[in-house]
C-alpha positions as CSV (number, residue, x, y, z in Angstrom):
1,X,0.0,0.0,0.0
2,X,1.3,3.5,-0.9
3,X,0.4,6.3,1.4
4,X,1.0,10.0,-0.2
5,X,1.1,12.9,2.9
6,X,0.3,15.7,1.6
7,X,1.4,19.4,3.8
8,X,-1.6,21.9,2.3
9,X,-0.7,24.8,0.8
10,X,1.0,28.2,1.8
11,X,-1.6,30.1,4.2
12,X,-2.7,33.8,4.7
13,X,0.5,34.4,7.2
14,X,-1.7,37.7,8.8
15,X,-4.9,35.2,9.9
16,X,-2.3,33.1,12.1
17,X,-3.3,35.5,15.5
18,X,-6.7,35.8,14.5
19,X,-8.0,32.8,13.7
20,X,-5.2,30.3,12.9
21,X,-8.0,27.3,12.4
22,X,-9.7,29.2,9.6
23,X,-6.6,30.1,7.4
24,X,-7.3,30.3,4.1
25,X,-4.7,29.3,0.9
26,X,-2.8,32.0,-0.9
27,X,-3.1,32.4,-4.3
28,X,0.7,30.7,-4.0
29,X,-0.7,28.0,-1.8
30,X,-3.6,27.3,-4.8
31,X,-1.0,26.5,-7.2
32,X,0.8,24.7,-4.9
33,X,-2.3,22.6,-4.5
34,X,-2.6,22.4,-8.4
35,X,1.1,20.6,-8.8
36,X,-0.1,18.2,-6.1
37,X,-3.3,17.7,-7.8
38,X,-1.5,16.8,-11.0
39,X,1.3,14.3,-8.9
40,X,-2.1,12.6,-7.5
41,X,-3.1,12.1,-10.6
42,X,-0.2,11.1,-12.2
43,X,0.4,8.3,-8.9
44,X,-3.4,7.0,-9.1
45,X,-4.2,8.1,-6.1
46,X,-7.8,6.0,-5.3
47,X,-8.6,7.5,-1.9
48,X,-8.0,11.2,-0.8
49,X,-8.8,11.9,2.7
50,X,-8.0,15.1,4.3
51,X,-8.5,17.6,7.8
52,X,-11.7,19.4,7.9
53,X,-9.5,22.7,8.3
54,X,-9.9,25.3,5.4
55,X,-6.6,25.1,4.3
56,X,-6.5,21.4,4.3
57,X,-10.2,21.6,2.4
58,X,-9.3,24.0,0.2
59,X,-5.9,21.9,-1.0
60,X,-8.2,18.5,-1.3
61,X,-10.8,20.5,-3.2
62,X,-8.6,21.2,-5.7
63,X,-6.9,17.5,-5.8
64,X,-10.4,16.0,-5.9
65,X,-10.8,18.5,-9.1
66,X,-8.1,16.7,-10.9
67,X,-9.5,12.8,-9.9
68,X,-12.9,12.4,-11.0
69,X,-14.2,10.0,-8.9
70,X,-11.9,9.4,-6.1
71,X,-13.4,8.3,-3.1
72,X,-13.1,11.1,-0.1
73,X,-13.3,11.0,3.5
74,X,-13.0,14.6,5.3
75,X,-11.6,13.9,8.8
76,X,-12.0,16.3,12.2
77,X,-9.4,13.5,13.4
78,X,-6.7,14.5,10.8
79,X,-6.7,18.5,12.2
80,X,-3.9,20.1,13.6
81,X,-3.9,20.2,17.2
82,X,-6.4,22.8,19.0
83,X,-7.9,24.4,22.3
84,X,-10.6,21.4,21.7
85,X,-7.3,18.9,22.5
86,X,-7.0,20.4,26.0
87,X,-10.6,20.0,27.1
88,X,-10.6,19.6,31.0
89,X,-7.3,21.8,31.4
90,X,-7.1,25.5,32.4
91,X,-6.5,27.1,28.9
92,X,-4.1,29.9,28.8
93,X,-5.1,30.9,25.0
94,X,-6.8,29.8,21.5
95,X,-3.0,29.8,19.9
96,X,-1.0,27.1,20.4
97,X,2.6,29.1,20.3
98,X,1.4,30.9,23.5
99,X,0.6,27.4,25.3
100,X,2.9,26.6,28.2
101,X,5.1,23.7,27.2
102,X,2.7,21.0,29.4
103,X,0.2,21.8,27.6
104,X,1.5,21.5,24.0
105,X,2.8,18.2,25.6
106,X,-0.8,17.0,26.5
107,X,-2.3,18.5,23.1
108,X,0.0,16.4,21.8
109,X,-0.5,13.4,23.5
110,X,-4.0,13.7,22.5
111,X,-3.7,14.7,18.8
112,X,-1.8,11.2,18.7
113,X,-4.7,9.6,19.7
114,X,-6.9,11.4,17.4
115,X,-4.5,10.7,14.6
116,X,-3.5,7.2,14.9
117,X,-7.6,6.3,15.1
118,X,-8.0,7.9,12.0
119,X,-5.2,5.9,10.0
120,X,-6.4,2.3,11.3
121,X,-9.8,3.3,10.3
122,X,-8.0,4.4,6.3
123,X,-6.1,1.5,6.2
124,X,-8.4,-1.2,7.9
125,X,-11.1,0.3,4.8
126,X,-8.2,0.6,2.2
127,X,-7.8,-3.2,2.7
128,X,-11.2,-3.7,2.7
129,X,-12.0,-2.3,-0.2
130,X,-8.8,-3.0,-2.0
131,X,-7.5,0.3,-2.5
132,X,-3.4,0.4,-2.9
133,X,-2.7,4.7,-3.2
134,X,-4.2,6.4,-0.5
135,X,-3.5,10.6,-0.3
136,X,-3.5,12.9,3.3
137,X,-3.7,16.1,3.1
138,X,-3.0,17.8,6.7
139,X,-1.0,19.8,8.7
140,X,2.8,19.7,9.7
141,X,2.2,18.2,12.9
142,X,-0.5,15.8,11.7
143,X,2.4,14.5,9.0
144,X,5.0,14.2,11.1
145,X,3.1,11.9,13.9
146,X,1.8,9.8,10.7
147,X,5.3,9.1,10.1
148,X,7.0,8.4,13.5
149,X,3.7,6.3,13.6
150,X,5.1,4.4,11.1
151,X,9.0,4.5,12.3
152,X,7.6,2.8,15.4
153,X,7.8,5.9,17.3
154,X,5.0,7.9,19.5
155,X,4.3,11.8,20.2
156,X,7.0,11.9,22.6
157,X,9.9,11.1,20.2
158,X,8.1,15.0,18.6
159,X,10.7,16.1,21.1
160,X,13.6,14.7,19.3
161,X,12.7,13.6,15.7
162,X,10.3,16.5,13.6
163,X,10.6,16.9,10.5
164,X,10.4,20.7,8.8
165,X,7.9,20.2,6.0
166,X,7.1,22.9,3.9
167,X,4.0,24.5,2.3
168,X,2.7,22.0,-0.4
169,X,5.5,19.4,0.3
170,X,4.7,15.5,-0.2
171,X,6.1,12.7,1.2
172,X,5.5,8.7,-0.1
173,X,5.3,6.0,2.3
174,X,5.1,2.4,1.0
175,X,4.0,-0.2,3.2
176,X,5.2,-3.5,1.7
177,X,4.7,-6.4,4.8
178,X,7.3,-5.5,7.7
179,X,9.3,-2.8,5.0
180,X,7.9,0.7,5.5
181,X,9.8,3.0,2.8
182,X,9.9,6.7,3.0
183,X,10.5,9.2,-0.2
184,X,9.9,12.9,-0.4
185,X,8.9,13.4,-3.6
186,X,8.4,17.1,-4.2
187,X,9.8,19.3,-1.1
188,X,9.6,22.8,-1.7
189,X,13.3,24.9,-1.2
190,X,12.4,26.8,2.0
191,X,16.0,28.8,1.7
């Protein structure tokens, strides 16, 4: 099975304080999402799901544009981590750079759990269903616990091991019995 994670496009940077949930793509970040639409295409990707954020949407939309047909799931389980991760805890703000390290370390620990439910539930229906290229368009954080998921890793290894991906980035992950490969397949220069 081939797993494609896709980082949505480049974002409205001046939203970030506002509203950093609802950021919408720039008109860089739409042709960012165009190039991956035409790689999806070009791979055969069969199943797109995606995070239920607007940028996340917004990049999918225009994938799903390219591949009539594809079958697409839209996941609250595949969003970056938020004030809703922290439910129970004494919140200090809605923005997550302002959080005291404890509680990025909780959010976290719970956006693991979010995430990891959401890939069994792809790839028990992937097999089901018989579907080998499977597409994930999310968030930084989202794609790097997907793939120390798949190192063996957990959320605490975010600590040590995270990966800068940038702005319309993809990564290829091939899942081939015990062998898990990794390839990034079209990282954008960030220098």
């Amino acid at each position: 099975m081939e797993f494609y994670l896709i980082h949505h496009g480049q974002v409205e940077e001046q939203g970030r304080v506002v509203d950093p949930y609802a950021l919408a793509l720039t008109e860089a970040g739409r042709e960012e999402s165009r190039r991956l639409a035409e790689n999806c295409r070009r791979w055969g990707v069969q199943f797109l799901c995606a995070s239920t954020l607007l940028r996340a949407q917004q990049t999918a939309d225009i994938i799903a544009e390219s591949l009539p047909g594809v079958l697409r799931w839209d996941l609250q389980e595949l969003e970056e981590m938020s004030i809703d991760d922290l439910v129970g805890e004494f919140i200090t703000s809605h923005l997550i750079s302002q959080w005291p390290p404890d509680q990025v370390r909780l959010g976290c620990e719970r956006l693991w759990g979010r995430v990891t439910a959401a890939l069994a539930r792809i790839e028990i229906y992937a097999h089901a269903v018989r579907l080998e290229r499977v597409a994930i368009v999310a968030h930084r954080r989202v794609i790097n616990l997907l793939l120390l998921n798949w190192l063996g890793l957990d959320w605490r290894s975010l600590d040590t091991l995270y990966f800068s991906i940038a702005p319309g980035a993809s990564c290829k992950v091939v899942l081939d019995g015990n062998v898990t490969r990794f390839a990034w397949i079209n990282c954008v220069n960030t220098d």
